[in-house]
Structure formats: structure tokens, C-alpha cells
VOGU-3710 file (C-alpha; in Angstrom, 3 decimals, decimal comma):
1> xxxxxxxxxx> -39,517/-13,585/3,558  -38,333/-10,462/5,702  -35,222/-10,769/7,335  -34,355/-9,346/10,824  -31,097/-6,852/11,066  -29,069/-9,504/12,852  -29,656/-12,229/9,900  -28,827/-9,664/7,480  -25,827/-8,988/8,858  -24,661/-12,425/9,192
11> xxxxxxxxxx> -26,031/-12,888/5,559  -24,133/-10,334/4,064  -20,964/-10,423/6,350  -20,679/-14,149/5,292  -21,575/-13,686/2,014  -19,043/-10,765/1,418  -16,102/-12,666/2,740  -17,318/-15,809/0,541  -16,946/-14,061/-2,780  -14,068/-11,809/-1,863
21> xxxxxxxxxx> -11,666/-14,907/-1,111  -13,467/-17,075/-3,714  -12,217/-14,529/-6,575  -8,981/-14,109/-5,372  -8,958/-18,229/-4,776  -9,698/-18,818/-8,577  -7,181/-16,041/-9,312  -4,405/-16,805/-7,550  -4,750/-20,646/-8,305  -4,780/-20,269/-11,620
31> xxxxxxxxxx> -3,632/-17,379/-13,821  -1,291/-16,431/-10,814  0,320/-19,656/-9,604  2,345/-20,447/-12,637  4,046/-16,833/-11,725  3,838/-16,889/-7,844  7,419/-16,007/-7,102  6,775/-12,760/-9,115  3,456/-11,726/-7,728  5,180/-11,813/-4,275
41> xxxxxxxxxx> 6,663/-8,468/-5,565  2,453/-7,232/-6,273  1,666/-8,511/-2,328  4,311/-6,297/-1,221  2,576/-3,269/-3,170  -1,345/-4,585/-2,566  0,116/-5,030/1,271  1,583/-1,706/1,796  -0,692/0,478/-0,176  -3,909/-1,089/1,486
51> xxxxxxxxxx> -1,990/-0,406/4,962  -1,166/3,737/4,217  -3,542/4,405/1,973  -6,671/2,665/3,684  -6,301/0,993/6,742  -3,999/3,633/8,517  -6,058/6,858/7,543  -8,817/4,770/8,520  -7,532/4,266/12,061  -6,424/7,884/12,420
61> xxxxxxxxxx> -9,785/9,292/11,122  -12,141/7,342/13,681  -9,244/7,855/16,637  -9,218/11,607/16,393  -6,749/13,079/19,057  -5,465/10,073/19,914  -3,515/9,853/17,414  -0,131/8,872/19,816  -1,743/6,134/21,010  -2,399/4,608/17,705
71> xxxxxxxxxx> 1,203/4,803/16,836  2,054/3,390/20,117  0,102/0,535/18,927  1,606/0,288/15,762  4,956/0,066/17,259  3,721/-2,953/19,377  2,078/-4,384/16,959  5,418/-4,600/14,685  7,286/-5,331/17,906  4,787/-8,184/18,531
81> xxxxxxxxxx> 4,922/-9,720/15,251  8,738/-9,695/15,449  8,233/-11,432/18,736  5,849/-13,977/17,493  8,176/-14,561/13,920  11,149/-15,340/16,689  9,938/-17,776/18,639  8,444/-19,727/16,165  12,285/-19,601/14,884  13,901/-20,479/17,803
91> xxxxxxxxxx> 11,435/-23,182/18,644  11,719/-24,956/14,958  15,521/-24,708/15,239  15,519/-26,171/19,146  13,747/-28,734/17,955  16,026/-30,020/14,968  19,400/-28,776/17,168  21,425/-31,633/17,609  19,310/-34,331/16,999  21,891/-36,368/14,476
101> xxxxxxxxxx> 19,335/-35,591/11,450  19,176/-33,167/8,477  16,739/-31,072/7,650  13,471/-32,995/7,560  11,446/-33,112/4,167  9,327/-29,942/4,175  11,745/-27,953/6,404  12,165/-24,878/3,999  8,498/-24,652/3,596  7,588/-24,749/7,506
111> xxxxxxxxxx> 10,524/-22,016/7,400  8,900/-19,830/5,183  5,113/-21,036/6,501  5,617/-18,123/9,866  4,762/-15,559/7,192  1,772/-17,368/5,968  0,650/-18,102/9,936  1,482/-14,091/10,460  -0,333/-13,297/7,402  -3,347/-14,995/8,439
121> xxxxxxxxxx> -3,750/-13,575/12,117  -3,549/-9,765/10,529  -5,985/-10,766/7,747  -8,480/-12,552/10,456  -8,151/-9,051/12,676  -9,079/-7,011/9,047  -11,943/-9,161/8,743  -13,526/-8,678/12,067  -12,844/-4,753/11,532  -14,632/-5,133/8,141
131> xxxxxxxxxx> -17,711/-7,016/10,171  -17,709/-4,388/12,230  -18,158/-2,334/9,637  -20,842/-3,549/7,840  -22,700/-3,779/10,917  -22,759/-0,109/11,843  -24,115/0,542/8,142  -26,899/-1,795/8,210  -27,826/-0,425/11,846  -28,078/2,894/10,278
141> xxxxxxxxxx> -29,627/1,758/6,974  -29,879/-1,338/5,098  -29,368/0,401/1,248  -26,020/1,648/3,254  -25,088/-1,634/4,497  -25,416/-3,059/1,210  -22,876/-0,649/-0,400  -20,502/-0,804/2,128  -20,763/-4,291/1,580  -20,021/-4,047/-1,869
151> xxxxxxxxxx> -16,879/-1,759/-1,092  -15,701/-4,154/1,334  -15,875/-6,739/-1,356  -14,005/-4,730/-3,601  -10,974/-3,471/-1,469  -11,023/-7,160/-0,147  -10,368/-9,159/-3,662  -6,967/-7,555/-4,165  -5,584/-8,154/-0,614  -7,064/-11,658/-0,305
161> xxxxxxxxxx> -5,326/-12,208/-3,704  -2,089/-11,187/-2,280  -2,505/-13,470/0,941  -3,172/-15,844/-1,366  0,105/-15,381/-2,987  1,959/-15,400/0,415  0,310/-18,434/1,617  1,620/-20,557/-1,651  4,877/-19,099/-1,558  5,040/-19,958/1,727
171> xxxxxxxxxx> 4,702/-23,368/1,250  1,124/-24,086/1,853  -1,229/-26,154/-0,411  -3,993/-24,574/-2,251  -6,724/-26,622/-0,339  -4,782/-25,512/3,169  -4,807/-21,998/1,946  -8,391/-21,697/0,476  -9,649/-23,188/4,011  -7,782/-21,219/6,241
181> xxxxxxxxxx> -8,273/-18,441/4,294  -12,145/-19,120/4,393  -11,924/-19,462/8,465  -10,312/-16,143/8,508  -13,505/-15,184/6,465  -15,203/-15,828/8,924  -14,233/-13,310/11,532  -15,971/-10,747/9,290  -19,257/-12,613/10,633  -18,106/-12,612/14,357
191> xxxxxxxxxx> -17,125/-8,834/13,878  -20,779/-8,152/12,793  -22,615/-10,066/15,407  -20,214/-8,599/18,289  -21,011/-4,953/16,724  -24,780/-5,868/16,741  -24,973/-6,219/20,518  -21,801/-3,975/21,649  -21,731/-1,831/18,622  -20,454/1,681/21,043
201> xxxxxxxxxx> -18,023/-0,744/22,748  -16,712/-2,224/19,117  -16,305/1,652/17,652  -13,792/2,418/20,155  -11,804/-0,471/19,663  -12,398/-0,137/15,734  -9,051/2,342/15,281  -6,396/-0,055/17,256  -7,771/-3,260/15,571  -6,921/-1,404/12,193
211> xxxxxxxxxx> -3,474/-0,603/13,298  -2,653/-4,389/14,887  -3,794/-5,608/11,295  -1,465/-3,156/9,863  1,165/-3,594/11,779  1,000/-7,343/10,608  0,836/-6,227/6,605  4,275/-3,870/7,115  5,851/-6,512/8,964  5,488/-9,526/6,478
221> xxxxxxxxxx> 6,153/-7,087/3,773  9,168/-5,225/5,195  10,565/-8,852/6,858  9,792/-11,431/5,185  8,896/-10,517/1,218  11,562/-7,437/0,640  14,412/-9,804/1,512  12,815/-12,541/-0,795  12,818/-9,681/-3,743  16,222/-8,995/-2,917
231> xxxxxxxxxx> 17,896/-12,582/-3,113  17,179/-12,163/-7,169  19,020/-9,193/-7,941  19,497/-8,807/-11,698  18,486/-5,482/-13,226  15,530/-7,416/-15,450  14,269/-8,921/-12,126  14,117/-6,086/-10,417  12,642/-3,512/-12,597  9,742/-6,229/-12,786
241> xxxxxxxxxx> 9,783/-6,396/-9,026  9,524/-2,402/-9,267  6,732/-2,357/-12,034  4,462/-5,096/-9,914  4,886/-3,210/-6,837  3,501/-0,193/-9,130  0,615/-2,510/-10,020  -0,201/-3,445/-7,135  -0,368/-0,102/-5,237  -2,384/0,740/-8,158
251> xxxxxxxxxx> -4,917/-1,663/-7,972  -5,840/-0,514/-4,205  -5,386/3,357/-5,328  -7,843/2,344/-8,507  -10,846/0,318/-5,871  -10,187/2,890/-2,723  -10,814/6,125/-4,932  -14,215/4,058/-6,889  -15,565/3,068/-3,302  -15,029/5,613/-0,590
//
């Protein structure tokens, strides 16, 4: 059975996402969840080193001169998410102001759930980059498709496993993180179809989709999992908070040098 370009894409674009957030799912819910309050420290390190060491030089390699314009974005972007974390705020605490109750069962965790919700709109823009991606290789060639793919996959397992990490400490289940961590998956497959038919039009947006989702990563990291790491500040706890942070910058130093 031959396969058009189209079905390969969606094929491998689905396919890629699939295992990618599978491995991190079995991961994360197992070895990792016993220790999730410490692995927030390795998100902060997978988070930041995929965004400067991979995503951002990225962005500023396929933008060329326009290199103002990218940071331009990435100040919106932050600027956005900022926006977006506030109103959710204000919204949650209008709606419990006054209303002769305490705190509802679950209130801390809806608190802390805006970083999983932020988490997952960056991660859904990554994946429809990463579509894109794939896309452009197969159109060239399918053996290039294929190990883009494959590099995809592995630059995707240790970001996935820190959204994974977010997601739980932010108060979601495992089953609500594993499916809407699999319908952010999905954009990868939207990102490759889109590419298919408007690939020219999808390569200039390419560079500022890269910078939104970046923008997302520094602002969860910087906002919402720094001050976490810094409510536990004994000398033991932090110089593990420092060494996972090492580990996880590592991890994405260790798959981005092996696959590009």
C-alpha cells in the first residue's frame, strides 16, 4: 500500500505527537509523580533551555533581519500571557468576593490550574510549529521527513514531560492531563495539513509562532514556578532545586546537539 504525501504527513504528525506525550505520560505518572513538587524545579530548566537554546535561535534563524520584530513579539507575547494569567485572577476572585462562603473545595488547585491552562495554549502553538515542520521535510523528501520526525520526537519527550509535571502540580488529574495533553497533540496534525496546502504562507508565520510559544514557556517559568521554588527556601532544598534545573537544561542540551 503506497501512501500519498498528505496521508503521510498526517500519519507521521499524529504518530509523532502520540509517542512523544505517551513517554512522557508513563514517565511523569509514575517514576515522577511520587516527586512532582521537585521536578517542578527540572520544568523550569527543560522550559527555559528548550526556549533559548531551541525555540528562540530557531525563530531568529528563519526571521533573518527581522529580528526587532520577533522581539516585539516576544514582548507581547509575555505581556499577553500576563494579561490572560490576570483576568483569569480577577474573574475567580469576583466570583467568590463577598459571597458569605470560604474558599470552595478545590479552590487552591483552580488557583494554581492558570499555569496548567497557560501551559497548554504555548505547548498547542509548539505543536502546530512542529507540524509545520515535518511537513516542509516530507515535501522535500520523505527519508527527511522521517528524521525530522524522529528529532521532533526526541526534543518533544523532555518538554511534554515537564508539562506533564506542571499540569499535576497544578492540580489537574492524570486522565485530565493525558487528554488535554493528547488534544494539544493534535495541533502538530493541523500544523501539517495547513503547511501542505499553504506551506509559503505557513514559513512566514513559522518564526512568530515560535516566539508566542516561547513567550508562554518564560512566562510560566519566570511567574508561576520560580516563586513556587522559592516558598521552600532551605539550603538542602535549594541546591536540589539548582542541581534539577542543571538536569534539566541538560537533557535538552544532550537531544538538541544528537538531532540538529
Amino acid at each position: 500500500m503506497t501512501f500519498s504525501t498528505l496521508q503521510l504527513i498526517i500519519l507521521v504528525t499524529a504518530g509523532a505527537g502520540l509517542i512523544s506525550i505517551l513517554t512522557a505520560a508513563s514517565l511523569s505518572l509514575t517514576l515522577l509523580a511520587k516527586i512532582v513538587n521537585n521536578m517542578v524545579s527540572l520544568s523550569v530548566g527543560i522550559l527555559l533551555a528548550t526556549t533559548f537554546l531551541h525555540s528562540l535561535p530557531e525563530a531568529f534563524e528563519l526571521a533573518g533581519a527581522q529580528v526587532h520584530y520577533l522581539f516585539a513579539t516576544l514582548l507581547g507575547g509575555l505581556l499577553g500571557f500576563f494579561l490572560l494569567e490576570k483576568i483569569a485572577l480577577l474573574r475567580h476572585s469576583h466570583h467568590h468576593e463577598g459571597d458569605g462562603h470560604g474558599h470552595h473545595h478545590g479552590h487552591d488547585a483552580e488557583e494554581a490550574g492558570n499555569s496548567g491552562w497557560m501551559i497548554l495554549v504555548g505547548d498547542s502553538i509548539h505543536n502546530f510549529v512542529d507540524g509545520v515542520l515535518i511537513a516542509a521535510a516530507f515535501m522535500v523528501d520523505i527519508q527527511v521527513g522521517i528524521f525530522t520526525a524522529v528529532a521532533i520526537i526526541a526534543h518533544e519527550i523532555p518538554q511534554e514531560i515537564g508539562d506533564f509535571i506542571i499540569l499535576l502540580n497544578a492540580g489537574f488529574s492524570r486522565l485530565r492531563a493525558l487528554c488535554y495533553n493528547a488534544l494539544s497533540g493534535l495541533m502538530a496534525v493541523i500544523g501539517g495539513v495547513l503547511a501542505y496546502y499553504f506551506l509559503e504562507k505557513a514559513n512566514q508565520a513559522m518564526p512568530y509562532l515560535l516566539v508566542i510559544a516561547s513567550s508562554s514557556f518564560i512566562y510560566i517559568a519566570v511567574s508561576d514556578l520560580i516563586p513556587q521554588m522559592h516558598r521552600r527556601p532551605h539550603w538542602q532544598e535549594s541546591l536540589r532545586q539548582i542541581v534539577l534545573i542543571a538536569m534539566g537544561v541538560g537533557i535538552v542540551v544532550f537531544l538538541t546537539d544528537h538531532h540538529h
